[in-house]
C-alpha positions as CSV (number, residue, x, y, z in Angstrom):
1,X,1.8,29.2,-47.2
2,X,3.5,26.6,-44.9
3,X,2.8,22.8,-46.3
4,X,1.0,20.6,-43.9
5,X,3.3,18.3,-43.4
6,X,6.0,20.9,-42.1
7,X,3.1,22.6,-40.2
8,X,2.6,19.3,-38.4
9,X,6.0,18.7,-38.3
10,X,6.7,22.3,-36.8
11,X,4.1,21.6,-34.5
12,X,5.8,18.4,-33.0
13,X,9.2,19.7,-33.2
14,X,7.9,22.3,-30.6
15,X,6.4,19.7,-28.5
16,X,9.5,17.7,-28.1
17,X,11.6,20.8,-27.1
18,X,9.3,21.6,-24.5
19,X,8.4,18.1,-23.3
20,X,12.5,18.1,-22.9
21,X,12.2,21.8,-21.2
22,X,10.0,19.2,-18.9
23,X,11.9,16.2,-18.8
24,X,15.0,18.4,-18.0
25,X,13.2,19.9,-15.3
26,X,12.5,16.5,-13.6
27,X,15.9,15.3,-14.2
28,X,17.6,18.3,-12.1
29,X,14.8,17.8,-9.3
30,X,15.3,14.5,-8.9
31,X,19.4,14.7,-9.2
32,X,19.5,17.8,-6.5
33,X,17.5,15.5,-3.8
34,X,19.8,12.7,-4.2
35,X,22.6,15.3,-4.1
36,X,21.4,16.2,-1.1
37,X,20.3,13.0,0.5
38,X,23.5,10.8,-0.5
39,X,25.4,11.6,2.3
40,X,22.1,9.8,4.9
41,X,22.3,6.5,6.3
42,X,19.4,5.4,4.6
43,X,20.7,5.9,1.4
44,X,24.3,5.0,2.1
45,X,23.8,1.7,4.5
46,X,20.5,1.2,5.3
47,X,19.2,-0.4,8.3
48,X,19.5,-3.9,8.5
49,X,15.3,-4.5,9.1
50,X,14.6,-2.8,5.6
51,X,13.9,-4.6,2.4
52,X,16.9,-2.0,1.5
53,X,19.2,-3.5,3.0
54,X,18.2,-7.0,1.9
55,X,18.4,-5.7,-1.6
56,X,21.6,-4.4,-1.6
57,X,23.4,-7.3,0.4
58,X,21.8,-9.8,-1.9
59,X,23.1,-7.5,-4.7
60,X,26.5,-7.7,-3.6
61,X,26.7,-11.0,-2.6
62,X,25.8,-11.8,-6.3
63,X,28.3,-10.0,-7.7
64,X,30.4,-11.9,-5.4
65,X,29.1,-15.0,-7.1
66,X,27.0,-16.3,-4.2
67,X,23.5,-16.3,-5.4
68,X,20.4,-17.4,-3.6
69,X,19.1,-20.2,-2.5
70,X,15.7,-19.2,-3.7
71,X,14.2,-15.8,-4.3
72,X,11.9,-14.3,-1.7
73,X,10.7,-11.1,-3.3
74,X,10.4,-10.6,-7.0
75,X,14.3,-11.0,-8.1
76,X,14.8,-8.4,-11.3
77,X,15.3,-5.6,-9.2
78,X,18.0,-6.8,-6.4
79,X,19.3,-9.4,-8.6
80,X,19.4,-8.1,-12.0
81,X,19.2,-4.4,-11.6
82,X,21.1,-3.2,-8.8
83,X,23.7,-6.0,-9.7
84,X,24.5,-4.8,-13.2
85,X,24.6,-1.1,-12.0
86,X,26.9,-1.8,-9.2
87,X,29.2,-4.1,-11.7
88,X,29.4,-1.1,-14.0
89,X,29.8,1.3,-11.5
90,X,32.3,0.1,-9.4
91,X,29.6,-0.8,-6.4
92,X,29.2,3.0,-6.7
93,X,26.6,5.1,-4.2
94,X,25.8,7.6,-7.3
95,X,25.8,5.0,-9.5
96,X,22.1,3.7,-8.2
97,X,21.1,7.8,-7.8
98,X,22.3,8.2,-11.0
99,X,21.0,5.5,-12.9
100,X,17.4,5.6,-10.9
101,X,17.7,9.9,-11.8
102,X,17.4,8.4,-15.2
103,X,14.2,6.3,-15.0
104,X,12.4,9.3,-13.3
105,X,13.0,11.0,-15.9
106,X,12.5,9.1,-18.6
107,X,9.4,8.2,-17.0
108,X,8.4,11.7,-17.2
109,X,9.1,11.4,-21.3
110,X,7.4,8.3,-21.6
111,X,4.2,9.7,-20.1
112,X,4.3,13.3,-22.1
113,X,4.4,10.5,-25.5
114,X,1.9,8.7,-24.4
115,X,-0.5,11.6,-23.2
116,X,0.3,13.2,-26.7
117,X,-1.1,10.0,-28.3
118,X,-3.8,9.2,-25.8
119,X,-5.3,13.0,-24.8
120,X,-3.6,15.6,-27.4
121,X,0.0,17.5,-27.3
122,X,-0.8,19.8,-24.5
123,X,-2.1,17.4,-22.1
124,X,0.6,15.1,-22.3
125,X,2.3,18.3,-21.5
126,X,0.3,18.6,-18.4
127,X,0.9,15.1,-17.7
128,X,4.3,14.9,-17.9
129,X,4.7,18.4,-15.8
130,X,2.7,16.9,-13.2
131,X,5.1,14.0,-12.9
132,X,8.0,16.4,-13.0
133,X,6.6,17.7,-9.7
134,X,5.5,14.6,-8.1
135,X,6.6,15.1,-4.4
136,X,6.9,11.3,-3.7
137,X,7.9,10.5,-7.1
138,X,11.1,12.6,-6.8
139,X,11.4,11.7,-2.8
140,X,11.9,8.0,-3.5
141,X,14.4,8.4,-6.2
142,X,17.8,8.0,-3.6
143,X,16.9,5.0,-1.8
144,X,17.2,1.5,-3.1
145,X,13.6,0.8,-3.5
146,X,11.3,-0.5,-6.6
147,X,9.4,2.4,-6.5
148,X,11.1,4.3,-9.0
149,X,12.1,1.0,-11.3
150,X,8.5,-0.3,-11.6
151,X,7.2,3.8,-12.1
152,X,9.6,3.7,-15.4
153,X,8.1,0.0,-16.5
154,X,4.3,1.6,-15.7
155,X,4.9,4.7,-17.9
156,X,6.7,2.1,-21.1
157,X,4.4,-0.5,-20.8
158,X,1.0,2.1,-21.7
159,X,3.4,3.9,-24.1
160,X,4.5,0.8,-26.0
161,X,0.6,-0.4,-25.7
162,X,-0.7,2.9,-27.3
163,X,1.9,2.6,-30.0
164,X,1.5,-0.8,-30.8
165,X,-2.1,-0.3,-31.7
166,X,-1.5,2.6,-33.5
167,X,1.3,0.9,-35.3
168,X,0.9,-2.4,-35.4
169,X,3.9,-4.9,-36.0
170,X,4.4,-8.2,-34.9
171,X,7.6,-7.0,-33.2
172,X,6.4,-4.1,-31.2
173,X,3.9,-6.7,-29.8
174,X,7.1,-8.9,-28.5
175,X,8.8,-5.6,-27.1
176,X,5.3,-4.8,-24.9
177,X,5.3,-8.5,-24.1
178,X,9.3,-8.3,-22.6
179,X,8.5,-5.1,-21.1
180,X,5.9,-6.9,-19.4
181,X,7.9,-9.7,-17.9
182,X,10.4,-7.2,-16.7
183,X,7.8,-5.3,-14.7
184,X,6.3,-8.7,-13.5
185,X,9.8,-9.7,-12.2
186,X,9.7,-6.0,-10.6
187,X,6.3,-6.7,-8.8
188,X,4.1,-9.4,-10.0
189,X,0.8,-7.5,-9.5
190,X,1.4,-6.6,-13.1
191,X,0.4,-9.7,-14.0
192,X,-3.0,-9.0,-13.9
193,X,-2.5,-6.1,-16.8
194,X,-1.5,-9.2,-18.7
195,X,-5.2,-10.3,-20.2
196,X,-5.8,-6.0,-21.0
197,X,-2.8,-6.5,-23.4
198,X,-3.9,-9.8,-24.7
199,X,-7.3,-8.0,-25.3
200,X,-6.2,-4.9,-27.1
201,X,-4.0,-7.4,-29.2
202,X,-6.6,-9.7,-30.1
203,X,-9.0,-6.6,-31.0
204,X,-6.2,-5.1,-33.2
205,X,-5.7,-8.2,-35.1
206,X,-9.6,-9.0,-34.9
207,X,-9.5,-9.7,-38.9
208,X,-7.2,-12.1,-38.7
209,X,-7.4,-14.4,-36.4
210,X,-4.7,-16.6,-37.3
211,X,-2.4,-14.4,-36.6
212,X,-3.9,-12.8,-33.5
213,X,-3.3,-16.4,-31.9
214,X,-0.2,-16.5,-33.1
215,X,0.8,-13.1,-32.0
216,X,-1.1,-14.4,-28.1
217,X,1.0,-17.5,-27.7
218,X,4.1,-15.7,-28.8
219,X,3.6,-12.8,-26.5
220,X,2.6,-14.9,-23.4
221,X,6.1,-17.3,-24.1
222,X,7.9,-13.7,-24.1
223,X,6.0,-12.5,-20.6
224,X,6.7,-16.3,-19.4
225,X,10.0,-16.8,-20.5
226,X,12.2,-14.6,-18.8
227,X,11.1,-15.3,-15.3
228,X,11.6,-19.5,-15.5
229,X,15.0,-19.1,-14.5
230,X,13.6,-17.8,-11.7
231,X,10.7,-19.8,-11.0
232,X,12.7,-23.4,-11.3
233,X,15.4,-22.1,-8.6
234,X,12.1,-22.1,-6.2
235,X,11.2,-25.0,-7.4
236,X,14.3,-26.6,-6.7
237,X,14.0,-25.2,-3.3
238,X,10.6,-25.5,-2.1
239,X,9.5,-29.1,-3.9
240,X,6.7,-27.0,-5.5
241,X,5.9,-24.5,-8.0
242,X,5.4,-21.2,-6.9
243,X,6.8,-18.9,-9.6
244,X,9.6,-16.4,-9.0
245,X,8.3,-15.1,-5.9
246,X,8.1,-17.0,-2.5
247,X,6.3,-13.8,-0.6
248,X,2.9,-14.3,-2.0
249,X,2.2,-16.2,1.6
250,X,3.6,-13.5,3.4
251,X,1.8,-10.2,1.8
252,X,-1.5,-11.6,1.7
253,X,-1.3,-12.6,5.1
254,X,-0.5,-8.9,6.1
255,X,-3.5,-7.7,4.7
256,X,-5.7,-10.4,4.7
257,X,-6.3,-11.6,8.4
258,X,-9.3,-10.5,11.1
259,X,-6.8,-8.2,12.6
260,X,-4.9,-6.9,9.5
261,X,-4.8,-2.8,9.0
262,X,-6.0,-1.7,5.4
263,X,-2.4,0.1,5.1
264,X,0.9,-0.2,6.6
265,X,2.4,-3.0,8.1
266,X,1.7,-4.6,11.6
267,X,2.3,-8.3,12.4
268,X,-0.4,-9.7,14.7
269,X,-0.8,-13.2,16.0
270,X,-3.1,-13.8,13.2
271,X,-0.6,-12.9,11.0
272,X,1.8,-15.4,12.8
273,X,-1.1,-18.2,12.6
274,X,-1.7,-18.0,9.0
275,X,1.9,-18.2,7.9
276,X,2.5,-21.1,10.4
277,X,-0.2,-23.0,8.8
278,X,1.2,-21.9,5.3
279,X,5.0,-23.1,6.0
280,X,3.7,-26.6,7.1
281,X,5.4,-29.6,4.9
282,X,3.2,-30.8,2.4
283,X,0.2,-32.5,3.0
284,X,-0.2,-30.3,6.1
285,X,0.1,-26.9,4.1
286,X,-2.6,-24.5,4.2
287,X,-1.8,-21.5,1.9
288,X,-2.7,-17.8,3.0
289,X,-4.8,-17.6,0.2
290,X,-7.0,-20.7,1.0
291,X,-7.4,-19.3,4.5
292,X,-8.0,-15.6,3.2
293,X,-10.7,-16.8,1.0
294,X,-12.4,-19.5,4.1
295,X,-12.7,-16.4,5.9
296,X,-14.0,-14.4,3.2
297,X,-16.5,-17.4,3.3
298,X,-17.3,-17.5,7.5
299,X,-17.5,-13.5,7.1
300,X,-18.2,-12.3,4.0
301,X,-19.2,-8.6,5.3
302,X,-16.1,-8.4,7.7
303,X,-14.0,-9.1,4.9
304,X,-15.8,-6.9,2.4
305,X,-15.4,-4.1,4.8
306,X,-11.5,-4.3,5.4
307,X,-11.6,-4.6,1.9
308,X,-13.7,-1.6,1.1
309,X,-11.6,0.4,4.1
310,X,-8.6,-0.7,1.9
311,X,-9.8,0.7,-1.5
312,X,-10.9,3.9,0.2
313,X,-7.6,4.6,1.3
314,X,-5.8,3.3,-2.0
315,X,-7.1,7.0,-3.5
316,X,-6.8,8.8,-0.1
317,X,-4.1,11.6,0.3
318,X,-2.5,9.5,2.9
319,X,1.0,8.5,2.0
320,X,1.6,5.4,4.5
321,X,4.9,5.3,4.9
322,X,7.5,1.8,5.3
323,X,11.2,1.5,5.1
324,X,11.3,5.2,4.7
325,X,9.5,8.4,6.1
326,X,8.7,11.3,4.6
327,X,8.5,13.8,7.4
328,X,12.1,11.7,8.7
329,X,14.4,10.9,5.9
330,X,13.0,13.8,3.9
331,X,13.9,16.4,6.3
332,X,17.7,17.1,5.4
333,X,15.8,18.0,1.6
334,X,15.5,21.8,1.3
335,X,13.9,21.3,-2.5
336,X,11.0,18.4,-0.9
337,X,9.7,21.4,1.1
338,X,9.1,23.7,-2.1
339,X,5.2,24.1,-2.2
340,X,5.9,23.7,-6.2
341,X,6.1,19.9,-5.7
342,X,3.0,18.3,-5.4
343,X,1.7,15.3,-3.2
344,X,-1.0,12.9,-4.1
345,X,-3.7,15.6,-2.8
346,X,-3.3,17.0,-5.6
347,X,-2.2,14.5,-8.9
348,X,-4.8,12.3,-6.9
349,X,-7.6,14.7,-7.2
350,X,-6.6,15.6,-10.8
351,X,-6.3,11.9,-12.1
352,X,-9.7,11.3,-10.8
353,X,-11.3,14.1,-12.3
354,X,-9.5,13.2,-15.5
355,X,-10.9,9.9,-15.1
356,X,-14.5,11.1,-14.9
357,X,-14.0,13.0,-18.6
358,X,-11.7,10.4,-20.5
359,X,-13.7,7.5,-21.3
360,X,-14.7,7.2,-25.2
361,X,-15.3,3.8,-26.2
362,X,-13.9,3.9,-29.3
363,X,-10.5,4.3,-28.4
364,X,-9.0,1.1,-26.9
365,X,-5.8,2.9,-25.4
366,X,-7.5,5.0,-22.9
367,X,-9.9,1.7,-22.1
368,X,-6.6,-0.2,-21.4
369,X,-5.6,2.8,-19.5
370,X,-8.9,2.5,-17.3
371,X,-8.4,-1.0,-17.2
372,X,-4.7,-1.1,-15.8
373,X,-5.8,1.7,-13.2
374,X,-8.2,-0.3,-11.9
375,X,-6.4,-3.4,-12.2
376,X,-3.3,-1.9,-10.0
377,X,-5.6,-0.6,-7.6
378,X,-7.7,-4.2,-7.2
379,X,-4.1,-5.9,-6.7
380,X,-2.8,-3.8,-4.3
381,X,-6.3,-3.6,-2.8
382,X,-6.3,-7.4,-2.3
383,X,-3.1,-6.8,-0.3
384,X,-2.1,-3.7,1.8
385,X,-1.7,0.2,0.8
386,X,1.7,1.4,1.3
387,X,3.1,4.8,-0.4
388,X,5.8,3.1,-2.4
389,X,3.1,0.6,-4.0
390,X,1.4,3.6,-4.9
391,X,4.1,5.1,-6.8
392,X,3.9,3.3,-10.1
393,X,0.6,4.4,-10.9
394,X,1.1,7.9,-10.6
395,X,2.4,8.4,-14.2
396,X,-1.2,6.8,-15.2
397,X,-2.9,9.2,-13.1
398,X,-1.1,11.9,-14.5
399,X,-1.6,11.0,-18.0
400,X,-5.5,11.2,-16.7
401,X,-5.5,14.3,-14.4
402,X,-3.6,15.9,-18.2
403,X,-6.4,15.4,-19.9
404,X,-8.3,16.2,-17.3
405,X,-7.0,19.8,-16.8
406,X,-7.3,20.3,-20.6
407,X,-11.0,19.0,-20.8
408,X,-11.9,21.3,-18.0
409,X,-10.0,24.5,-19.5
410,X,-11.8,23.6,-23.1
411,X,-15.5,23.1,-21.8
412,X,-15.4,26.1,-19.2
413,X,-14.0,28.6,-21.7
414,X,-16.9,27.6,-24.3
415,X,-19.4,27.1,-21.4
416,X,-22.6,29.8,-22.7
417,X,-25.9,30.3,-22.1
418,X,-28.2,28.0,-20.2
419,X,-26.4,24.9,-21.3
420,X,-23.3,26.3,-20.6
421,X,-24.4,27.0,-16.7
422,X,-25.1,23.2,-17.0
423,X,-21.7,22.4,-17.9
424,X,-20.0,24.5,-15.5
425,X,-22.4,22.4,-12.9
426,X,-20.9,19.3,-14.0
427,X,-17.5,20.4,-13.9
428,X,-17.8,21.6,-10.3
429,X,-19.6,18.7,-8.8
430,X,-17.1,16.2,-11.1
431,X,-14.2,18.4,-8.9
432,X,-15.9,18.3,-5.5
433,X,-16.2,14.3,-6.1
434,X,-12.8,13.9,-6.8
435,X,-12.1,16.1,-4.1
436,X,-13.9,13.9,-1.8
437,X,-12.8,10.7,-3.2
438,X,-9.0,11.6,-2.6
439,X,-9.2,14.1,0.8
440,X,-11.8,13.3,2.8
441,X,-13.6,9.6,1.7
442,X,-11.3,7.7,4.4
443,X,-11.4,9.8,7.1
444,X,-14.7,9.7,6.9
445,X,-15.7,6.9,7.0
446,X,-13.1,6.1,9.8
447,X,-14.7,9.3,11.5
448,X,-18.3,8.5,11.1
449,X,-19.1,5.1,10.4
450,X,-16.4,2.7,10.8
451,X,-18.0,2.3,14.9
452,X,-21.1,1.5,14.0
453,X,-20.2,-0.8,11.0
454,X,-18.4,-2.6,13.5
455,X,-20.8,-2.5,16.0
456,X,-23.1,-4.5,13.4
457,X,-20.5,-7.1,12.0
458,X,-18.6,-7.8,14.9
459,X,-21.3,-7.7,17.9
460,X,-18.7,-9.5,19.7
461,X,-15.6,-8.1,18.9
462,X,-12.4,-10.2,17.0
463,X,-11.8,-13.2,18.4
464,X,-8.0,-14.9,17.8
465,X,-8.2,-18.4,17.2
466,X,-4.7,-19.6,17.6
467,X,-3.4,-23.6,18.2
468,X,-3.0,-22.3,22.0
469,X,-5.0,-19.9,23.1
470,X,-8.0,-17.7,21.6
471,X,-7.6,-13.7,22.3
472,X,-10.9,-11.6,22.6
473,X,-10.3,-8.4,21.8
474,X,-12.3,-4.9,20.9
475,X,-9.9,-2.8,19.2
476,X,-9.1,-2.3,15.7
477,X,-5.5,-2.1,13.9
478,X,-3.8,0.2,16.2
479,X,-0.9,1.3,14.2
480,X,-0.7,3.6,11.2
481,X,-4.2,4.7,10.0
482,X,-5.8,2.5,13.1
483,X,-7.6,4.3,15.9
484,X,-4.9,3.7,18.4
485,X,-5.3,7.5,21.1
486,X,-3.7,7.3,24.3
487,X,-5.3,8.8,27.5
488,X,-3.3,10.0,30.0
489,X,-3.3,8.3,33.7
490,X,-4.1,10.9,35.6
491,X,-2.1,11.9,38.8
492,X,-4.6,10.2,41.2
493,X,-5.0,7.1,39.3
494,X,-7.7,5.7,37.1
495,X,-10.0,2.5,37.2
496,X,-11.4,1.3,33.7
497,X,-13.7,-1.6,33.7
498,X,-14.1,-3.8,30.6
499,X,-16.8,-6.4,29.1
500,X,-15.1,-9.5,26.7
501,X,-18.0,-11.1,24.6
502,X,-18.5,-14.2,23.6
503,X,-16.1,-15.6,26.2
504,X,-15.7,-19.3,26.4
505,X,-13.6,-20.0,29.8
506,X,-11.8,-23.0,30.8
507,X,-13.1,-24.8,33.8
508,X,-10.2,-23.1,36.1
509,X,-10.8,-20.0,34.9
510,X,-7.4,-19.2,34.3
511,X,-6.5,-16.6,31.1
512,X,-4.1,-13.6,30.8
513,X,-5.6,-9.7,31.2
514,X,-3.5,-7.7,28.6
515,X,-3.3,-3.7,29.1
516,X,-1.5,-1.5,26.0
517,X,0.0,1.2,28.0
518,X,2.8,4.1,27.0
519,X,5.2,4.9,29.4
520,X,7.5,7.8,29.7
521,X,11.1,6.9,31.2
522,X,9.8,3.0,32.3
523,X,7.5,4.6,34.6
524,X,6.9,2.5,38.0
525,X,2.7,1.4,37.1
526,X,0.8,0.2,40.3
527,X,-2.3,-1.2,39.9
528,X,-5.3,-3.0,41.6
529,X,-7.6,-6.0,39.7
530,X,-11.6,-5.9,40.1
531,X,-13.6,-9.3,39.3
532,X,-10.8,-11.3,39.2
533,X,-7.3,-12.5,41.0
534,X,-3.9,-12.3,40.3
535,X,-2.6,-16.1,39.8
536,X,1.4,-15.4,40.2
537,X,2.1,-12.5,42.2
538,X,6.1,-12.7,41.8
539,X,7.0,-12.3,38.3
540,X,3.8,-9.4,37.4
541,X,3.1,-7.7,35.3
542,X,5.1,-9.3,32.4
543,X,5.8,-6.6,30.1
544,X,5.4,-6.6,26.4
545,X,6.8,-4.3,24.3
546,X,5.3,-4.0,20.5
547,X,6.3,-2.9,17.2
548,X,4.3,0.2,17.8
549,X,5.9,1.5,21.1
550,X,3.6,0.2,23.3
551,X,3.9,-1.4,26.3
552,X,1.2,-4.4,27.4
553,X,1.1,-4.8,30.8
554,X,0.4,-9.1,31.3
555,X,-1.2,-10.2,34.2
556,X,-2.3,-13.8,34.6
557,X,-5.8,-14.2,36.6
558,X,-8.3,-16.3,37.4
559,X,-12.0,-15.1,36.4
560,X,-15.4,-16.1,37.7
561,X,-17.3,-18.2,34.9
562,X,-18.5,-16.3,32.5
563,X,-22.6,-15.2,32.1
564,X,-23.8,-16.0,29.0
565,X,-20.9,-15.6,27.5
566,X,-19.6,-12.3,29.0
567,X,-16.8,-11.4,31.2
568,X,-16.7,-8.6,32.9
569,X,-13.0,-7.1,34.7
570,X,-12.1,-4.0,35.8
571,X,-8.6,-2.1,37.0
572,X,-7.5,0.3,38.7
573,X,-4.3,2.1,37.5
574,X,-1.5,4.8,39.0
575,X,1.3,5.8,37.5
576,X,3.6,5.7,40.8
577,X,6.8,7.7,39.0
578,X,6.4,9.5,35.7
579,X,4.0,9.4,33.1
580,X,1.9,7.2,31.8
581,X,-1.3,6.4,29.1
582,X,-3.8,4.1,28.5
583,X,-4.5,2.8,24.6
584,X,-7.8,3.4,23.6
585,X,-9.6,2.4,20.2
586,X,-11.6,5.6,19.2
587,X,-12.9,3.9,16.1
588,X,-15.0,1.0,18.3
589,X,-17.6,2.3,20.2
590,X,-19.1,-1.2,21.7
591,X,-19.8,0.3,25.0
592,X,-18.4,-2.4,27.2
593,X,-15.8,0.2,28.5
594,X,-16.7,2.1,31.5
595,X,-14.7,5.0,33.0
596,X,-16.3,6.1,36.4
597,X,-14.3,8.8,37.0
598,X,-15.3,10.2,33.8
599,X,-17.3,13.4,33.0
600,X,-21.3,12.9,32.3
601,X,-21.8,12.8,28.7
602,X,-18.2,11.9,27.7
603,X,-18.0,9.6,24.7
604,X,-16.4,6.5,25.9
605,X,-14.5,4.3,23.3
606,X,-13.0,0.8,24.0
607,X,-9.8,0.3,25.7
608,X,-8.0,-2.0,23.9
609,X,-7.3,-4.3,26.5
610,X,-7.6,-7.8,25.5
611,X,-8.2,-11.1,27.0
612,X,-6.4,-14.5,26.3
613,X,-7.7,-17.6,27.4
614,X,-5.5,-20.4,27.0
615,X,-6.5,-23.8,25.3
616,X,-6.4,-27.6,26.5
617,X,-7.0,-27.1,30.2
């Protein structure tokens, strides 16, 4: 008879040779897409609008001994990471794809150890397999992003947490803690995991409480430490101390405004307003978040909904692509078409489900693990949803969708009887939530009740207070996930007439009509105003052209006063040569746009025309 302790040992010896079967796995998945996407420009030289390409020049430049003046995004990354690679590499390409090959996989590892601690052997097997297929996880690994640095921190920092409860020692508490400030440096969103570890801490060493205080104020000076270098060159710069990050300002703004999209990035003149206001000297300064939270304030439900339209698509399959595209810079990868890697359909559906079988109170490492889920989706909720924010947390949700898949195999296989039927009930209606939650929640909602919610909290649309002018407007975010659909012009012309509410006019009357149009090959647009006139018939229309593509046709006119606050236009467009659309909103249904040439019974949504009245006249 084999002793226990070699059984055991036996048993974990075979775990570690196929958790490295795994690891291996995602090391030669991740090193065959960089092989094959080294030779794109994206990779190589990016364009000069990405945060790319302000990584690696900054990188460089450092190296070349010029360092900052003051640190706009958080600094480890571009100025310690890539720095030291490149200075050890020889400002080598493969050096980056090799080293950032690495932290995939050793991701991967960290998550199989810390699903065998947290769940059992085989589902941190599952975990870390999961991982190993993660479409995005492996797609970001060429390009000089933090995605695949701050996945590496996420997986070490619950790792080192499970371990250091398990195994306390004053050291292992000081190695979480640095761990810690590195990811903060990465992305300072981890800074609110910061009071979970202080908690699991302080629980551990609950007996002696002299020493949990001392362990506290040692491991915050370790979290603190490392980023005051940092933080005092800002300081130096700004007159003011605002940590080792200047972008704060910037990224709550983006998110945060009435016109602001839950995901992706547009820059709207709100946008523009708020961080005018916020890069006043001081005295004048009004940060972005003292403004987000006045207009939390003024309209608690608007902001609660963007908010809640944020969180919903935090879990939603959607990948919401910036500096790099999937369908785009993915497309010379053979391997990212393999149906064996999966997207965020599935890990995202898994993790939940995991999520709704994992809770026991009595273990504080899968609590912290709730708690830093949550956490990372509450800071990035208070922001904007991008993919590549996203991809940190997936080795959580795969330590969760592990256990998950093992829970579910263990209760359906001893599912008997009536109470078995029962638990084979729960298990299906747990799936078809998670299911829900992660492919079909946002859409929706979008679909089905983002109209009329809107419709209720914005009777009168959004309304653009600027230092200028105010814009009155009906539509939504019209990029990315907004409900921007064009409708065609047809080939004998179209009039659209349109309702602003809420309107408050100069005397003269004067404002600027705005029309979003798309035009094939600059197409030659005639058109024809109805309840106003055309103030400056030589230089209109002004064209526009937006981040998005589109084209807004400007015409300054002078309107009739309004009634009771509404202003009513109409116009009448051709497209004279080529093609040409018309930007509707199909997620605001206000009915203050009317189409007479339309069919009986069509559903009308609101063209996203828009109406600017200047100020101080």
């Amino acid at each position: 008879m084999i002793p226990s302790r070699l059984a055991v040992s036996a048993r974990t010896r075979r775990f570690l040779l196929v958790l490295a079967a795994v690891a291996g796995v995602a090391f030669l998945l991740r090193l065959i897409v960089c092989w094959e996407l080294s030779g794109t420009g994206a990779v190589r030289q990016p364009a000069v609008t990405t945060d790319m390409a302000t990584y690696q020049r900054i990188a460089r430049e450092i190296l070349d001994g010029k360092w900052p003046e003051f640190f706009y995004y958080q600094p480890l990354y571009y100025a310690v990471f890539l720095p030291v690679v490149y200075l050890l590499t020889a400002k080598s390409v493969w050096g980056v794809l090799l080293v950032q090959t690495l932290l995939g996989t050793g991701a991967v590892w960290l998550t199989g150890l810390a699903g065998a601690r947290l769940f059992g052997r085989r589902a941190g097997i599952v975990a870390a397999a999961l991982l190993a297929l993660a479409r995005f996880s492996i797609f970001y690994t060429p390009f000089l992003l933090m995605a695949t640095l701050q996945a590496f921190w996420m997986a070490l920092l619950v790792y080192l947490a499970v371990v250091a409860w398990q195994r306390p020692r004053w050291w292992r508490w000081l190695v979480l803690a640095l761990v810690a400030s590195a990811a903060t440096l990465t992305r300072g969103n981890v800074l609110l995991l910061v009071p979970g570890l202080l908690a699991v801490l302080g629980w551990r060493h609950r007996r002696q409480p002299g020493l949990a205080v001392g362990l506290a104020v040692a491991f915050l000076a370790v979290v603190y430490l490392p980023q005051l270098p940092f933080s005092l060159r800002n300081y130096h710069h700004y007159g003011r101390w605002i940590g080792p990050s200047s972008a704060m300002d910037a990224v709550l703004a983006l998110g945060n405004t009435p016109e602001a999209p839950p995901g992706g990035l547009e820059y709207p003149p709100s946008y523009h307003e708020a961080m005018r206001l916020a890069n006043l000297p001081d005295g004048q300064r009004v940060s972005v978040l003292h403004q987000m939270l006045g207009w939390a304030r003024r309209e608690p439900l608007v902001f609660g909904e963007l908010k809640f339209r944020t969180l919903l698509l935090f879990w939603n399959r959607e990948e919401i692509p910036n500096n790099v595209i999937y369908s785009y810079h993915g497309a010379k990868s053979l391997l990212l078409k393999l149906p064996i890697l999966l997207g965020f359909a599935v890990i995202g559906t898994l993790g939940v489900f995991g999520m709704l079988f994992s809770w026991r109170w009595r273990s504080p490492g899968r609590l912290y693990l709730y708690f830093a889920v949550l956490m990372y989706c509450a800071g990035t909720v208070l922001f904007y949803v991008l993919a590549r924010f996203r991809v940190p947390m997936v080795p959580w949700l795969c330590l969760f969708a592990g256990n998950g898949v093992m829970v579910g195999i263990r209760r359906f296989r001893r599912a008997q009887g009536e109470k078995g039927r029962r638990q084979r009930l729960v298990l299906a209606l747990a799936a078809l939530a998670a299911v829900f939650v992660v492919c079909t929640a946002f859409q929706t909602y979008q679909e089905q009740y983002e109209a009329g919610m809107m419709r209720r909290l914005r009777p009168d649309g959004v309304r653009v207070d600027l230092p200028d002018r105010v814009v009155y407007e009906d539509h939504g975010p019209l990029g990315g996930v907004g409900g921007a659909q064009i409708q065609e012009i047809p080939p004998d012309g179209t009039v659209i007439g349109k309702r602003f509410a809420g309107v408050e006019l100069p005397a003269n009357g004067q404002a600027i009509f705005r029309i979003p149009l798309v035009r094939a090959d600059q197409a030659e647009i005639e058109f024809m105003l109805k309840g106003c006139e055309l103030r400056d018939d030589s230089s209109c229309p002004r064209w526009e052209k937006d981040m998005r593509g589109f084209e807004w046709m400007n015409l300054p006119v002078t309107v009739p006063p309004a009634q009771q606050g509404v202003v009513e236009l109409g116009i009448g467009l051709h497209a004279k040569t080529g093609a040409a659309g018309v930007i509707f909103d199909r997620y605001r249904v206000y009915g203050r746009t009317v189409i007479p040439m339309a069919a009986p019974g069509a559903k009308i949504t609101e063209a996203a025309f828009e109406l600017v009245v200047p100020k101080g006249r």
